[in-house]
mmCIF entry with sequence, helices, sheets and N, C-alpha, C, O atoms, coordinates in Angstrom:
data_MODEL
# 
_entry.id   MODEL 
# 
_entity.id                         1 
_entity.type                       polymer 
_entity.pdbx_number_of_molecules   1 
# 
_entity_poly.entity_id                      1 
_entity_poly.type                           'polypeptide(L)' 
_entity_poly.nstd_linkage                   no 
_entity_poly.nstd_monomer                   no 
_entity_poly.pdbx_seq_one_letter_code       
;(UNK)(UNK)(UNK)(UNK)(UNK)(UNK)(UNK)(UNK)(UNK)(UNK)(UNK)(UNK)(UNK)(UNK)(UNK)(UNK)
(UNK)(UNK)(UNK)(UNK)(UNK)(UNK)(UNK)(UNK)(UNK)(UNK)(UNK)(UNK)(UNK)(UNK)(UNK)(UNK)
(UNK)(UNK)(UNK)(UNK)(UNK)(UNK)(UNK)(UNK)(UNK)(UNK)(UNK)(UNK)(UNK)(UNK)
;
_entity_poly.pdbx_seq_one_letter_code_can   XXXXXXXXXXXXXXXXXXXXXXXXXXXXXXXXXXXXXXXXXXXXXX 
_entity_poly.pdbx_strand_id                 A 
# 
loop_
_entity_poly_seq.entity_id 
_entity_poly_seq.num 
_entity_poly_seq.mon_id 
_entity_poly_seq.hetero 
1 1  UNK n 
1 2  UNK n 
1 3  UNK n 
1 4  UNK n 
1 5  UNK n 
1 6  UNK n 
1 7  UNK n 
1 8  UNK n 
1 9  UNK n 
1 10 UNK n 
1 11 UNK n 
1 12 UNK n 
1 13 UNK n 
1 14 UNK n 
1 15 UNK n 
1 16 UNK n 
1 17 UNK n 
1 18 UNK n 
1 19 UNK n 
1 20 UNK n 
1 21 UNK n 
1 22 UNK n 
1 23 UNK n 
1 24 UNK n 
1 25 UNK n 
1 26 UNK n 
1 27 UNK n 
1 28 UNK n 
1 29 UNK n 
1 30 UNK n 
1 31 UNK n 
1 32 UNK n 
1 33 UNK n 
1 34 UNK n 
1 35 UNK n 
1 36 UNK n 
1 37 UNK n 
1 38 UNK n 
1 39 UNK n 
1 40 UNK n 
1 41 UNK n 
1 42 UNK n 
1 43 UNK n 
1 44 UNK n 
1 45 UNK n 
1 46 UNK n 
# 
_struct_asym.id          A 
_struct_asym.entity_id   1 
# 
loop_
_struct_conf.conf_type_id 
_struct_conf.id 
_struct_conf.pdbx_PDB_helix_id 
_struct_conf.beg_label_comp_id 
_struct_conf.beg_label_asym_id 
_struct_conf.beg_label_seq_id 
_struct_conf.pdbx_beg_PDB_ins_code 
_struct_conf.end_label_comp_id 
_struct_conf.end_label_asym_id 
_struct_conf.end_label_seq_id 
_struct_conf.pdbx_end_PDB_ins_code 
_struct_conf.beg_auth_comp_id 
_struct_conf.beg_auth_asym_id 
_struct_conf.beg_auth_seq_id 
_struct_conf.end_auth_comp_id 
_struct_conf.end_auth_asym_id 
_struct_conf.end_auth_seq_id 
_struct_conf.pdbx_PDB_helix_class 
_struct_conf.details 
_struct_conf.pdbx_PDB_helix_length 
HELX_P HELX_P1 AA1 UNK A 4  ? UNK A 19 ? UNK A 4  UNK A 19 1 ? 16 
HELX_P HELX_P2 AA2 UNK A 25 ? UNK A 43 ? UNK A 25 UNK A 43 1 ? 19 
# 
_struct_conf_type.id          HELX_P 
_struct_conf_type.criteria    ? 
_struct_conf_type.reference   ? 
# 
loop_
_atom_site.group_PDB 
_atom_site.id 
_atom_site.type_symbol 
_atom_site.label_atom_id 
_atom_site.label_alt_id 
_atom_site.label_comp_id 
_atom_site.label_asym_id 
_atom_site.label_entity_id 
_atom_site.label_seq_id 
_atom_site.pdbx_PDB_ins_code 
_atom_site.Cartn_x 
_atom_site.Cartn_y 
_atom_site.Cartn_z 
_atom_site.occupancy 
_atom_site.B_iso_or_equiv 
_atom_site.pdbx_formal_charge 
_atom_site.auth_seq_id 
_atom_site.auth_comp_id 
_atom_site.auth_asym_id 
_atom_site.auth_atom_id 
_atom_site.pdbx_PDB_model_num 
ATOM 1   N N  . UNK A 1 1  ? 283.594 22.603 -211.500 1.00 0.00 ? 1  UNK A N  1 
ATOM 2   C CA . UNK A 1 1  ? 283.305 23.995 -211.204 1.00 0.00 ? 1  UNK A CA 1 
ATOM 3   C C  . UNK A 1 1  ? 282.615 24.668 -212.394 1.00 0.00 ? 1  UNK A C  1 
ATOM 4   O O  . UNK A 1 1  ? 281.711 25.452 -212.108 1.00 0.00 ? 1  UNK A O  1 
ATOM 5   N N  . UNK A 1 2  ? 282.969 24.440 -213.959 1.00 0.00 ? 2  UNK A N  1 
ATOM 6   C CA . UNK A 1 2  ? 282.243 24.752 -214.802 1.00 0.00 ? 2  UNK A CA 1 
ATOM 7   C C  . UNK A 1 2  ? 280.835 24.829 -215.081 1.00 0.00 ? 2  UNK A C  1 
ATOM 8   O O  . UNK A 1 2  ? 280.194 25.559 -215.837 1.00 0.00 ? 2  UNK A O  1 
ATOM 9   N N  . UNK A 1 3  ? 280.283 23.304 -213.781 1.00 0.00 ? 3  UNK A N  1 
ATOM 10  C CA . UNK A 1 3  ? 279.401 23.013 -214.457 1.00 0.00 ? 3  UNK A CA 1 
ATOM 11  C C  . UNK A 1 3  ? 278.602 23.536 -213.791 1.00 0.00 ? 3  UNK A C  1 
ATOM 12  O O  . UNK A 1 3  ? 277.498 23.765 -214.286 1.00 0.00 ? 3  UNK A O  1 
ATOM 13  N N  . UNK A 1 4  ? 278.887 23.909 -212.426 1.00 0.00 ? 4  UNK A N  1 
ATOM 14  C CA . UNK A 1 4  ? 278.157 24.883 -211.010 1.00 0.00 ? 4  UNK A CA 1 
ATOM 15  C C  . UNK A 1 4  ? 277.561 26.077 -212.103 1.00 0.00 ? 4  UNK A C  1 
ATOM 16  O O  . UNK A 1 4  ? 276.433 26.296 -212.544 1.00 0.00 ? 4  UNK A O  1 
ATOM 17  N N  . UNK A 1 5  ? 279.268 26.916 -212.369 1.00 0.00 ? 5  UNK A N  1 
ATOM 18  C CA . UNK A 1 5  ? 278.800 28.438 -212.867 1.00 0.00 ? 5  UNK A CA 1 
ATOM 19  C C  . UNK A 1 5  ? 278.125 28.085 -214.444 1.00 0.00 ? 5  UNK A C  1 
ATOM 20  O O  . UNK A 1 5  ? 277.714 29.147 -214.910 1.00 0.00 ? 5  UNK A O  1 
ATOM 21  N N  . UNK A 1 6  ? 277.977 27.372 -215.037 1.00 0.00 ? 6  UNK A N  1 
ATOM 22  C CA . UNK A 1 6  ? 276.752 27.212 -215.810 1.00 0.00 ? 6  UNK A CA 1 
ATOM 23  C C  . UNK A 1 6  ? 275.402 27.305 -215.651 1.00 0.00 ? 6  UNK A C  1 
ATOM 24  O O  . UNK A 1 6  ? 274.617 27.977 -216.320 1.00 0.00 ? 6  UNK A O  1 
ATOM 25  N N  . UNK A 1 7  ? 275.136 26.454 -214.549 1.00 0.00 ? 7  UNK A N  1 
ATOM 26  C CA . UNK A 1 7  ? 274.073 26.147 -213.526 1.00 0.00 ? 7  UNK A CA 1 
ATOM 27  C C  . UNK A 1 7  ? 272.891 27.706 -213.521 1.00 0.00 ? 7  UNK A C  1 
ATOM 28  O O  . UNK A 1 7  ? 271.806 28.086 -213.960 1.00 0.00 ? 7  UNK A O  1 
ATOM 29  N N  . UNK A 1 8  ? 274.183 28.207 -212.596 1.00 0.00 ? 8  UNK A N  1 
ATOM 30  C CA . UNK A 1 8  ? 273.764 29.463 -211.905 1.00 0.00 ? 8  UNK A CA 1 
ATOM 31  C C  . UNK A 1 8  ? 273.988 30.539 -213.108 1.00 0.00 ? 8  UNK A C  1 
ATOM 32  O O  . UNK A 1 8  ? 273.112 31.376 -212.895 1.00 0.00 ? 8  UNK A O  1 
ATOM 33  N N  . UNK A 1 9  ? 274.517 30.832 -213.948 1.00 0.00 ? 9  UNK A N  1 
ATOM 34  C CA . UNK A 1 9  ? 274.271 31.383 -214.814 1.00 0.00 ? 9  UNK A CA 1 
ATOM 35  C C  . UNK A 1 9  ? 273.108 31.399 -215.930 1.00 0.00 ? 9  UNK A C  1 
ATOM 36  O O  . UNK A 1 9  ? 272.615 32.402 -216.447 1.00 0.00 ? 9  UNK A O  1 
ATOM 37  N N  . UNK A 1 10 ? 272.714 29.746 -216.237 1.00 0.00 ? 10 UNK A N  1 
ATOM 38  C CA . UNK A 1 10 ? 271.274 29.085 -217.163 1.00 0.00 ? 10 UNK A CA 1 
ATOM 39  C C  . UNK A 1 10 ? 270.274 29.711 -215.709 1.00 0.00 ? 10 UNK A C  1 
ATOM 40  O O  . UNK A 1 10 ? 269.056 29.725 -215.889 1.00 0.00 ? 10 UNK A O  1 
ATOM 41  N N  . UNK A 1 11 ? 270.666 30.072 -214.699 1.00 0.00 ? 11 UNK A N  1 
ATOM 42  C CA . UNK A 1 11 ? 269.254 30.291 -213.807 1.00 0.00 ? 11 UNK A CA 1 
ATOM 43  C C  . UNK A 1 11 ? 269.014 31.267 -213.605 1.00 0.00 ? 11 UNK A C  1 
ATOM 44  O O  . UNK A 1 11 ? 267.849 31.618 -213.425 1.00 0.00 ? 11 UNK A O  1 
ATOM 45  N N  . UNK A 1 12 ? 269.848 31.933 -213.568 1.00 0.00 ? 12 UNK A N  1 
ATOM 46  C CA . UNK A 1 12 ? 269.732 33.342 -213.575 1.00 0.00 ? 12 UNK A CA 1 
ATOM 47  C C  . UNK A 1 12 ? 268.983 33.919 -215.027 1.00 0.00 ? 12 UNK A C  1 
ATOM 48  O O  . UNK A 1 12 ? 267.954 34.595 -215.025 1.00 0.00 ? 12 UNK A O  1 
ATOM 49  N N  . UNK A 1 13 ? 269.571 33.588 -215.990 1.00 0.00 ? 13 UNK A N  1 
ATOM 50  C CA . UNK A 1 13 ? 268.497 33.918 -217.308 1.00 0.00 ? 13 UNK A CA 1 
ATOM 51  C C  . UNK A 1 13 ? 267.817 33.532 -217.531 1.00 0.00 ? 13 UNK A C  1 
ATOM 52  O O  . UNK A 1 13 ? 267.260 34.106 -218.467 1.00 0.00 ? 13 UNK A O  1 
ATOM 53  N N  . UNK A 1 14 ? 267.095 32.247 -217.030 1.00 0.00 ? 14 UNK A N  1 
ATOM 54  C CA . UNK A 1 14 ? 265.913 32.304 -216.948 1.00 0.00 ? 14 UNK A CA 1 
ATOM 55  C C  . UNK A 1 14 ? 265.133 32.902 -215.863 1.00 0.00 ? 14 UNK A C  1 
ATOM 56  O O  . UNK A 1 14 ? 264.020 33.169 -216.317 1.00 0.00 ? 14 UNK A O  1 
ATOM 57  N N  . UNK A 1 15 ? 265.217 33.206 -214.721 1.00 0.00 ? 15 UNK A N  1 
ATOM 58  C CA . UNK A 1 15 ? 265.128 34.112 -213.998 1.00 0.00 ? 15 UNK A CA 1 
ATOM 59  C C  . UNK A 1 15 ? 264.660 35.587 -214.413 1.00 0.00 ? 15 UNK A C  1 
ATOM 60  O O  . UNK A 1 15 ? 263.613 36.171 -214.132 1.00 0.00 ? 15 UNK A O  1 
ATOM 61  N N  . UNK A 1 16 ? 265.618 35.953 -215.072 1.00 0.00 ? 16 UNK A N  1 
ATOM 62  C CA . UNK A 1 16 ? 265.218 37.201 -215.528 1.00 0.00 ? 16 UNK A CA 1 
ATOM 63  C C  . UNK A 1 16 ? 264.526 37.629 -216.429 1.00 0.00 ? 16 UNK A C  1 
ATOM 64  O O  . UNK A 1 16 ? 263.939 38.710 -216.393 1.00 0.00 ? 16 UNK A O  1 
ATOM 65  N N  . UNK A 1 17 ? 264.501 36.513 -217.724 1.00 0.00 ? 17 UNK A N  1 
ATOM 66  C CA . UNK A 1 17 ? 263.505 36.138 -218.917 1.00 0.00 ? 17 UNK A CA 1 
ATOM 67  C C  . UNK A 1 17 ? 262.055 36.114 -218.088 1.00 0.00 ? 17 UNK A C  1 
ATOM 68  O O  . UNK A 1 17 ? 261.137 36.871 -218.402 1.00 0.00 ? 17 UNK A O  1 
ATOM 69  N N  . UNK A 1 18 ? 261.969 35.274 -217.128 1.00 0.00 ? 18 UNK A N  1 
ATOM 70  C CA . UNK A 1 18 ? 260.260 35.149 -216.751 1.00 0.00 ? 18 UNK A CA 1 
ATOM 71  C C  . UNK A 1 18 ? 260.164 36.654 -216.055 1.00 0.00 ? 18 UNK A C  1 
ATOM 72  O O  . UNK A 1 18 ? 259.053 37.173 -216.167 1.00 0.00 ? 18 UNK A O  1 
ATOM 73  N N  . UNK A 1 19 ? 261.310 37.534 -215.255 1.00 0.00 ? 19 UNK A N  1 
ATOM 74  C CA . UNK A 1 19 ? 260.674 38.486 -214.655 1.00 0.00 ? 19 UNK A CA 1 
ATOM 75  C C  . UNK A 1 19 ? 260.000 39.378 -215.676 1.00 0.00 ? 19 UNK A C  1 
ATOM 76  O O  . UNK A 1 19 ? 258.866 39.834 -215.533 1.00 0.00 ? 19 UNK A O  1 
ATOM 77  N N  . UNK A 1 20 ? 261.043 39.661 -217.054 1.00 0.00 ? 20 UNK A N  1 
ATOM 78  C CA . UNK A 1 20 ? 260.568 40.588 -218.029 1.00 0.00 ? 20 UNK A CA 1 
ATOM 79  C C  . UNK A 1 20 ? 259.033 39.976 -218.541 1.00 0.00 ? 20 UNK A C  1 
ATOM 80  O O  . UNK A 1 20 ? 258.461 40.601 -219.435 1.00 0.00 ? 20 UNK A O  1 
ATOM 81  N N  . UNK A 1 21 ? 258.335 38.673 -217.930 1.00 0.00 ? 21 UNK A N  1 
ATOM 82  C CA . UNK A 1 21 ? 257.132 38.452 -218.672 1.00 0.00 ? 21 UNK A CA 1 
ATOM 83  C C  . UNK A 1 21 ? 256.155 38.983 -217.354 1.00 0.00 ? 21 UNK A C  1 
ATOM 84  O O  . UNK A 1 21 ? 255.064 39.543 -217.460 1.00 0.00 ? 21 UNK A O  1 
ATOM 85  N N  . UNK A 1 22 ? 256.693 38.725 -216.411 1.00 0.00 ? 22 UNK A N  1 
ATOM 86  C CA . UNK A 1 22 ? 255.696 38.842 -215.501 1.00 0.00 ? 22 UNK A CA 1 
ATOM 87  C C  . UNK A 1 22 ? 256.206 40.220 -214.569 1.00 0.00 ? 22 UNK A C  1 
ATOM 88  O O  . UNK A 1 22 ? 257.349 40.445 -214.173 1.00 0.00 ? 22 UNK A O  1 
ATOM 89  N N  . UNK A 1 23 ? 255.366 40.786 -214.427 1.00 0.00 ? 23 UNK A N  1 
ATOM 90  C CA . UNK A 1 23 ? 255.782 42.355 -213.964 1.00 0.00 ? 23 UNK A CA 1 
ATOM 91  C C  . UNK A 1 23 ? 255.220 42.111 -212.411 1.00 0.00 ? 23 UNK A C  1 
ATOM 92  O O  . UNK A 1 23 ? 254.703 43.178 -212.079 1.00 0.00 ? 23 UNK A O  1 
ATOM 93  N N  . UNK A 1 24 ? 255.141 41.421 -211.634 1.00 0.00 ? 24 UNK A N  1 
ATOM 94  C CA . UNK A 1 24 ? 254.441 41.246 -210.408 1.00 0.00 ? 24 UNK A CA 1 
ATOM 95  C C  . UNK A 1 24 ? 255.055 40.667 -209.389 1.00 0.00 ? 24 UNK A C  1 
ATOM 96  O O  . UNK A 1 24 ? 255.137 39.441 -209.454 1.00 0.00 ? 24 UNK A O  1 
ATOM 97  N N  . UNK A 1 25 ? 255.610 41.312 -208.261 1.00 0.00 ? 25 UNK A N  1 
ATOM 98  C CA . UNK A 1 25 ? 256.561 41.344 -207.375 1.00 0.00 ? 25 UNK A CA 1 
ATOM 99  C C  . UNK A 1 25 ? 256.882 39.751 -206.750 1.00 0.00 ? 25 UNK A C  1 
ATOM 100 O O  . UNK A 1 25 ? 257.892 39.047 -206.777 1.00 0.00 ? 25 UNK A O  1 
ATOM 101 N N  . UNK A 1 26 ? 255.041 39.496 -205.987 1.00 0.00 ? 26 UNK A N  1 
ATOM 102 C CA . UNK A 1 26 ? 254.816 38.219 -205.720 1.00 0.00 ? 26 UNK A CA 1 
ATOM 103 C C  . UNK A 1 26 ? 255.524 36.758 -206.793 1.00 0.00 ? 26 UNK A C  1 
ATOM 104 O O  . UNK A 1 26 ? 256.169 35.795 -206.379 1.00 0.00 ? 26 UNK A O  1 
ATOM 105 N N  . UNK A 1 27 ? 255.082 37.091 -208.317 1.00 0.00 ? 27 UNK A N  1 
ATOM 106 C CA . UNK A 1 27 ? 255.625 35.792 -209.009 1.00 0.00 ? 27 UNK A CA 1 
ATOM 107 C C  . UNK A 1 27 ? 256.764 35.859 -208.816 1.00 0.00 ? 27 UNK A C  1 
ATOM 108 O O  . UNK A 1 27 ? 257.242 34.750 -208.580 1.00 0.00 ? 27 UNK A O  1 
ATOM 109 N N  . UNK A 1 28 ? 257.547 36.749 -208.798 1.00 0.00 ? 28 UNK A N  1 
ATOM 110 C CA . UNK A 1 28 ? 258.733 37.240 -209.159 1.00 0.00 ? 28 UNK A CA 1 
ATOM 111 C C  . UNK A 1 28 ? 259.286 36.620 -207.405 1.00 0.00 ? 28 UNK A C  1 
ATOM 112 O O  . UNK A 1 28 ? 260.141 35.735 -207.400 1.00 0.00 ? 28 UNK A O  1 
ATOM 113 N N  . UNK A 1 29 ? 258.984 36.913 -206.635 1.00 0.00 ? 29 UNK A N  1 
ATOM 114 C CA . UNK A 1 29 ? 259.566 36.148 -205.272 1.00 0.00 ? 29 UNK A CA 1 
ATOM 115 C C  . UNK A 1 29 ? 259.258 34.953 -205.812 1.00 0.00 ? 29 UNK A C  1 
ATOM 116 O O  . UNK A 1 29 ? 260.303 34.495 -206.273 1.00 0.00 ? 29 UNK A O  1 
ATOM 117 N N  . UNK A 1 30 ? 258.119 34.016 -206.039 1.00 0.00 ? 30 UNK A N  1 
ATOM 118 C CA . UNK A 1 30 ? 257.867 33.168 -205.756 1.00 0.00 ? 30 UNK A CA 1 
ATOM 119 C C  . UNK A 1 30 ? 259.337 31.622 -207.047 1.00 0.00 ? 30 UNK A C  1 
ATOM 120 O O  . UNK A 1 30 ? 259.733 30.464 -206.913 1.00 0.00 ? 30 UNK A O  1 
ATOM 121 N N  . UNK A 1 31 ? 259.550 33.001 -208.273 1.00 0.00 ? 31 UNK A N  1 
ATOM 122 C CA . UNK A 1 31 ? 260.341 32.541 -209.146 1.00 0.00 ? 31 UNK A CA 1 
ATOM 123 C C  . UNK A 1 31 ? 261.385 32.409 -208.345 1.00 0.00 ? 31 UNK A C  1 
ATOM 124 O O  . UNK A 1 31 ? 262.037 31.385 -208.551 1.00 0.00 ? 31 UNK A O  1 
ATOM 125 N N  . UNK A 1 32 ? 261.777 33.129 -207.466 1.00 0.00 ? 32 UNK A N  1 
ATOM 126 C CA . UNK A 1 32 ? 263.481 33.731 -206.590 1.00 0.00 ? 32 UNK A CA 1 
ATOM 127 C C  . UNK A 1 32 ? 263.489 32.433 -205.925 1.00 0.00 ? 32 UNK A C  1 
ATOM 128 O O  . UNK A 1 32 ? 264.485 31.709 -205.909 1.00 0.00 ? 32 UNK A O  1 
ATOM 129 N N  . UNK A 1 33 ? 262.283 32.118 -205.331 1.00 0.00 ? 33 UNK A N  1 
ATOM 130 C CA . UNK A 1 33 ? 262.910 31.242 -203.933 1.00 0.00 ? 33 UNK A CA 1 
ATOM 131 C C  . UNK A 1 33 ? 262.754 29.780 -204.665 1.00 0.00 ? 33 UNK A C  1 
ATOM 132 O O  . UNK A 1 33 ? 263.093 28.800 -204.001 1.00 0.00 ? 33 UNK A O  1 
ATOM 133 N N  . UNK A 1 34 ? 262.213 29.561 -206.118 1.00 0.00 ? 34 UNK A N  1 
ATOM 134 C CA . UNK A 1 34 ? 262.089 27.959 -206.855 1.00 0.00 ? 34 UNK A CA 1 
ATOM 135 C C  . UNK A 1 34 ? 263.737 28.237 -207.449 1.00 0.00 ? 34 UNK A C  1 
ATOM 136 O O  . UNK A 1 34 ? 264.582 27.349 -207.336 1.00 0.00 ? 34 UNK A O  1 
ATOM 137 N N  . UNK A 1 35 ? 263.987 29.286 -207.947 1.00 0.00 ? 35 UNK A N  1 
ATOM 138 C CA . UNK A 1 35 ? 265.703 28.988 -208.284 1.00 0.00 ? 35 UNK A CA 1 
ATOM 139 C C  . UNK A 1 35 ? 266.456 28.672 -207.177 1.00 0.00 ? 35 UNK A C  1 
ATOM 140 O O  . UNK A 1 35 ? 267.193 27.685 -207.188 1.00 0.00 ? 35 UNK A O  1 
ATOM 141 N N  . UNK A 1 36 ? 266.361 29.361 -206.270 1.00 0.00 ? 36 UNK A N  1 
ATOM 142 C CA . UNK A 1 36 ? 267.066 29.191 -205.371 1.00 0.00 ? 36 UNK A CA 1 
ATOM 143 C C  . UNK A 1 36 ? 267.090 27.528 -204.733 1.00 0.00 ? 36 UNK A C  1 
ATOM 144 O O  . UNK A 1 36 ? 268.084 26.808 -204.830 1.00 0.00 ? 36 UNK A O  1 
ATOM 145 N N  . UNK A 1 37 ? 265.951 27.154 -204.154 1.00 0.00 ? 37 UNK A N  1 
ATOM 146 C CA . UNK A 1 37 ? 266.260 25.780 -204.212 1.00 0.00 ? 37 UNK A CA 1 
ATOM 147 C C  . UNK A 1 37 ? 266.417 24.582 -205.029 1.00 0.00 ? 37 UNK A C  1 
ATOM 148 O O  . UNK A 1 37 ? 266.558 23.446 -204.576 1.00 0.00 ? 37 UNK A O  1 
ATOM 149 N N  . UNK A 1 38 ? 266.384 24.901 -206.242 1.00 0.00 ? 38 UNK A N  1 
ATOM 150 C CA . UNK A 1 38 ? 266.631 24.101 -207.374 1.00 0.00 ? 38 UNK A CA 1 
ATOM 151 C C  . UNK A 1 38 ? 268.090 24.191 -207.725 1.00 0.00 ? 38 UNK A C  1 
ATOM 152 O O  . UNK A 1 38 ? 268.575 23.104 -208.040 1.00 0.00 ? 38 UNK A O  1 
ATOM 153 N N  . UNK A 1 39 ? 269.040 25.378 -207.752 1.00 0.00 ? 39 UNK A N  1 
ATOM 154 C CA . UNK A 1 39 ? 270.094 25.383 -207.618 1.00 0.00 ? 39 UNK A CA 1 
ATOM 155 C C  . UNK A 1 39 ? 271.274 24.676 -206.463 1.00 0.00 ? 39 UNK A C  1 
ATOM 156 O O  . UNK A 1 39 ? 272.356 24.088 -206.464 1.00 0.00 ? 39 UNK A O  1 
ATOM 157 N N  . UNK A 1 40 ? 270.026 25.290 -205.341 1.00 0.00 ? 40 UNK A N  1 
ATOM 158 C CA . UNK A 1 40 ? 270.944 24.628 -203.587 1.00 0.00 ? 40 UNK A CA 1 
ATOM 159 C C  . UNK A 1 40 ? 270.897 23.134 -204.092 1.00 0.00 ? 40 UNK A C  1 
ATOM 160 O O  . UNK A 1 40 ? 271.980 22.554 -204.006 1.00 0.00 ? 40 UNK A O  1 
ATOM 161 N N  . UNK A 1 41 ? 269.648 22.263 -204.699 1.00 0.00 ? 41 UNK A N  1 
ATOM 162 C CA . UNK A 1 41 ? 269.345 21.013 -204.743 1.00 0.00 ? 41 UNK A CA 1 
ATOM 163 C C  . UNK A 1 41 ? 270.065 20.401 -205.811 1.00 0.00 ? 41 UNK A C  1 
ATOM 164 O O  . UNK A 1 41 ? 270.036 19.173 -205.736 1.00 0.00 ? 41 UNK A O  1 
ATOM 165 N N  . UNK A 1 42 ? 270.790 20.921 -206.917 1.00 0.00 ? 42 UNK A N  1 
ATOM 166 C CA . UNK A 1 42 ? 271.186 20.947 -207.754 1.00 0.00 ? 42 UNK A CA 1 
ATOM 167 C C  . UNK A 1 42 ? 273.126 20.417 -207.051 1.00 0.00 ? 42 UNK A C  1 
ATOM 168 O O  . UNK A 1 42 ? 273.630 19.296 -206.978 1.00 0.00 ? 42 UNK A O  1 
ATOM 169 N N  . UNK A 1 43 ? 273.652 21.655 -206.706 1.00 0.00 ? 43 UNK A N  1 
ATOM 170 C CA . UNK A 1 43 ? 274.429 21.897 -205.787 1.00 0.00 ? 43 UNK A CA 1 
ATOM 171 C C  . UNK A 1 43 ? 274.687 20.494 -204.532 1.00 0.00 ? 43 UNK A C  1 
ATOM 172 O O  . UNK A 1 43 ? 275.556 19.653 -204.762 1.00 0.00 ? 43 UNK A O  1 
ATOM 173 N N  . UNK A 1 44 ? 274.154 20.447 -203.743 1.00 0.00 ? 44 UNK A N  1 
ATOM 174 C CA . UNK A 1 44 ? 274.166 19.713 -202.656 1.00 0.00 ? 44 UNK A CA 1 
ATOM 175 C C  . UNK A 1 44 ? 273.305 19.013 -202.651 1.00 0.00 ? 44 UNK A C  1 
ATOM 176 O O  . UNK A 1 44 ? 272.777 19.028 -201.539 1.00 0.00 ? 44 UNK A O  1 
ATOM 177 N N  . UNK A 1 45 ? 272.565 17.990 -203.696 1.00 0.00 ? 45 UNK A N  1 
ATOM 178 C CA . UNK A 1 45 ? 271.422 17.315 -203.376 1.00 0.00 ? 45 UNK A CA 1 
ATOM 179 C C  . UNK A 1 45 ? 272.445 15.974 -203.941 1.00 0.00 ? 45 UNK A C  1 
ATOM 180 O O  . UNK A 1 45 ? 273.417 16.025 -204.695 1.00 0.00 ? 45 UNK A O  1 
ATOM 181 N N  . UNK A 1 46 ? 271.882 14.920 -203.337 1.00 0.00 ? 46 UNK A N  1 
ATOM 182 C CA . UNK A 1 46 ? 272.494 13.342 -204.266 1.00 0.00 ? 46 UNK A CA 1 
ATOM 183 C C  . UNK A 1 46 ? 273.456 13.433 -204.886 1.00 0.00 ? 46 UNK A C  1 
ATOM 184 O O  . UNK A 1 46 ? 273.891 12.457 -205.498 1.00 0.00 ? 46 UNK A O  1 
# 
């Protein structure tokens, strides 16, 4: 379980690190939905 809320915590800051570089709604979705399945895949993959 540690290693989940690590996970999602290292993704979330980076997450938010690239939003503060990029001010543009589009990257900024396009960042949302690569965490998101990198985490789900992370999570429930192999």
């Amino acid at each position: 379980m540690k290693k989940i809320i690590g996970l999602v915590s290292f993704l979330i800051a980076i997450g938010m690190l690239i939003m503060l570089i990029a001010h543009n709604r589009l990257i900024g979705m396009v960042i949302i939905a690569l965490l998101l399945f990198l985490g789900y895949h992370c999570i429930c993959g192999d």
